[in-house]
C-alpha positions in Angstrom: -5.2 19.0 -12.3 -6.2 17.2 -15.6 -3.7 16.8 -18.7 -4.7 16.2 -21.8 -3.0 12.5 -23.3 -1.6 12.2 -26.8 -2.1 8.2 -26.5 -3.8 6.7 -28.8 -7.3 5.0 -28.0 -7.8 3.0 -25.0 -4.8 4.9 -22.7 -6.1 7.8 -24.0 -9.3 7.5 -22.7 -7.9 6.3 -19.5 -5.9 9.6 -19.1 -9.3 11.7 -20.2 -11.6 9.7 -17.6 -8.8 10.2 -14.8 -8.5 14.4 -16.1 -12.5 14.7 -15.6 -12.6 12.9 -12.2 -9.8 14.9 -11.1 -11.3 17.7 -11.7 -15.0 16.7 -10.4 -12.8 16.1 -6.6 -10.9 19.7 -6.9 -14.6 21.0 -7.5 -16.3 19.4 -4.6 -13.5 20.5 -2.3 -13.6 23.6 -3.6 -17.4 23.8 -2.6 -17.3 22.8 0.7 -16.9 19.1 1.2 -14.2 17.8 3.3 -14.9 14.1 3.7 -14.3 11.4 0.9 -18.1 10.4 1.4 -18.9 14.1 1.0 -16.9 14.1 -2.7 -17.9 10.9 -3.4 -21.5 12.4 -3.4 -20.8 15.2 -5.5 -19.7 13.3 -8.2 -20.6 12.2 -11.7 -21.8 8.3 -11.8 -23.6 6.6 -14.4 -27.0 7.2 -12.1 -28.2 9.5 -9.7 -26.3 8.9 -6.2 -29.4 8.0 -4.5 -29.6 4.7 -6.6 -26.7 3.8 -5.6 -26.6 1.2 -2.7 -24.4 -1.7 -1.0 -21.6 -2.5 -2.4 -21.7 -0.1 -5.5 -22.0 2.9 -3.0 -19.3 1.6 -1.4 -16.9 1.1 -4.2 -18.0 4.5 -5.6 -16.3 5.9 -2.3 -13.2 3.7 -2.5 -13.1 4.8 -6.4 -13.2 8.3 -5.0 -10.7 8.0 -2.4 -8.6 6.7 -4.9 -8.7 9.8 -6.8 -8.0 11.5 -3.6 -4.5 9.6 -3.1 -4.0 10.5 -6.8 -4.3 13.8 -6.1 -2.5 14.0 -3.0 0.8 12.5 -4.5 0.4 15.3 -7.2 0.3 17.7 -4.9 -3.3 19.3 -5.3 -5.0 18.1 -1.9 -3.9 17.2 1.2 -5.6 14.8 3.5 -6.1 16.3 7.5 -6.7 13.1 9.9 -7.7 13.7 13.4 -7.5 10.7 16.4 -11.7 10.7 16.9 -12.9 10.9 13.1 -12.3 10.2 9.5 -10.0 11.7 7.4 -11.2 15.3 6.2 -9.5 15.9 2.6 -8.8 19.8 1.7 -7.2 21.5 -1.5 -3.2 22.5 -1.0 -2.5 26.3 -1.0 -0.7 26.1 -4.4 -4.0 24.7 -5.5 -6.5 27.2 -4.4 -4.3 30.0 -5.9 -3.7 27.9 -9.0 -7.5 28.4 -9.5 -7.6 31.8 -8.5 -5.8 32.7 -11.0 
């Protein structure tokens, strides 16, 4: 799902940080979690999840259903809703046999 940028500097690192975030989501959908929360828990922050609280917890989620949306327009995931819970997120077909291969 990542790319790697030929910008220089700044946009480049942009386009790097999106590539590994993208790729930390396909992994924790890939392992079993369905739920942005669930991802969100999964992934790579500057400390441990469990030291993250209140509102940085909370944007950590929204930073990771962001990624999710990103994904989703690209193709990769897919986002399952139901009318008596949240929003369950799950890899695409073309995705899981993109990495099967």
């Amino acid at each position: 799902p990542g790319g790697v940028s030929r910008e220089p500097g700044p946009v480049a690192e942009l386009h790097a940080h999106h590539a590994r975030r993208f790729d930390e989501v396909v992994s924790a959908l890939a392992g079993g979690a369905t739920s942005g929360w669930q991802v969100a828990t999964l992934m790579k922050w500057s400390r441990p999840w469990a030291g993250i609280d209140g509102f940085m917890r909370r944007a950590a989620v929204l930073e990771t259903l962001a990624h999710l949306r990103a994904l989703e327009v690209r193709g990769v995931v897919v986002e399952v809703t139901t009318p008596d819970g949240p929003s369950r997120w799950q890899l695409t077909h073309e995705a899981v046999q993109g990495s099967a291969s």
